[in-house]
N, C-alpha and C positions, 0 to 999 in steps of 0.2 A: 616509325610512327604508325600507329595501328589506323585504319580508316574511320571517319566516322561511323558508317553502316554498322560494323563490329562491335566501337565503343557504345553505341545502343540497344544493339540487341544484346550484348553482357547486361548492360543496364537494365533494361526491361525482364531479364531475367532472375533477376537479385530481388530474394523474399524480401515483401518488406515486414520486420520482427511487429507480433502481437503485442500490447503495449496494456499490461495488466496491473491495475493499484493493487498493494499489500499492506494491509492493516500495519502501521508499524507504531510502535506505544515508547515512552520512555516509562525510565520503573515505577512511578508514583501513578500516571496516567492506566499502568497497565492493572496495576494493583487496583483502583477503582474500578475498573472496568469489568473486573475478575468478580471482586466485589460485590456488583450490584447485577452479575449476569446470573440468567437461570439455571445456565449449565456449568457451575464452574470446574467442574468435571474436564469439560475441553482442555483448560487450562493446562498448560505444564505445572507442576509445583511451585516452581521457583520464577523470578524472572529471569536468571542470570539462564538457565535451561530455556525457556522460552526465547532469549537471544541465540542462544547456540541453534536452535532450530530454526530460525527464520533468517538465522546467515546462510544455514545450510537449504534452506527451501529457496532461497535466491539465488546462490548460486545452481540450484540444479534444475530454475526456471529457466537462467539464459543460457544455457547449455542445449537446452528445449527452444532453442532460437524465439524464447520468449523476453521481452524488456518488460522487468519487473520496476513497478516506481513506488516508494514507500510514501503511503498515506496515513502521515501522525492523526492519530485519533485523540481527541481532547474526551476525556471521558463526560463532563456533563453535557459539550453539544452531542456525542451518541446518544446518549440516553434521553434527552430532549425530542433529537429526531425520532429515538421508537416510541416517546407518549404522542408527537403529533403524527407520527404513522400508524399508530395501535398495535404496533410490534411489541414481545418481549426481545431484551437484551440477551437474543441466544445470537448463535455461528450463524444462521443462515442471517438474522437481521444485520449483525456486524460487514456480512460480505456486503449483502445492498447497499449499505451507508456508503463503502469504500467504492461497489462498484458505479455505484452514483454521482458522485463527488465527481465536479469540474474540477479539476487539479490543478493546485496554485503552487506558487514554490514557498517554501515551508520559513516558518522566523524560526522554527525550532531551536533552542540551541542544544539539543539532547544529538549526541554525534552525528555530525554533519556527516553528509554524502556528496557527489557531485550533481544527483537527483533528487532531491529532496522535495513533498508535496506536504500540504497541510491542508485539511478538511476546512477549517474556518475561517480563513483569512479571506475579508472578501473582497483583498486588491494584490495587484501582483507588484509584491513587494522584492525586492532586491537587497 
């Protein structure tokens, strides 16, 4: 059995992971959003492309000893929040919404995760 002096200092040495929200949309939420943004250029084509990429941008966040948490975006409260901020619905305004958001756990039913956050919910629902 190790001493406790040891199991502390291992302890206190253990990074603790960054803990980053990622826009995450299901297809109809992502489709307005694409829709009604200034850049839809950003966009991948497709959504089913746009999933494939933000599986793949997840996994190569925590890789990066990052903890990535998916923040479903409801497209009308985004757009709400860039008329009451005076933002256009480009990339940089999309990242502030997400990186602003108190993170609640999500009713989504668009594929669950074991992390799931949702922008609007304003109680922590189970």
């Amino acid at each position: 059995m190790r001493k406790l002096s040891e199991r502390l200092r291992k302890k206190k040495h253990q990074a603790v992971p960054l803990v980053v929200g990622v826009s995450w949309y299901n297809e109809a939420e992502w489709a307005h959003v694409k829709a009604a943004s200034v850049d839809p250029e950003r966009f991948e084509p497709s959504f089913v492309e746009w999933s494939v990429m933000a599986e793949q941008a997840l996994v190569e966040l925590k890789q990066r000893a990052v903890k990535p948490v998916k923040v479903f975006i409801v497209a009308q409260e985004l757009l709400a929040w860039c008329l009451a901020h005076n933002k256009p619905n480009d990339a940089a305004a999309r990242a502030e919404f997400v990186s602003g958001t108190r993170l609640r756990p999500s009713t989504s039913t668009s594929r669950p995760s074991r992390r799931t956050f949702r922008r609007s919910s304003s109680k922590f629902v189970r």
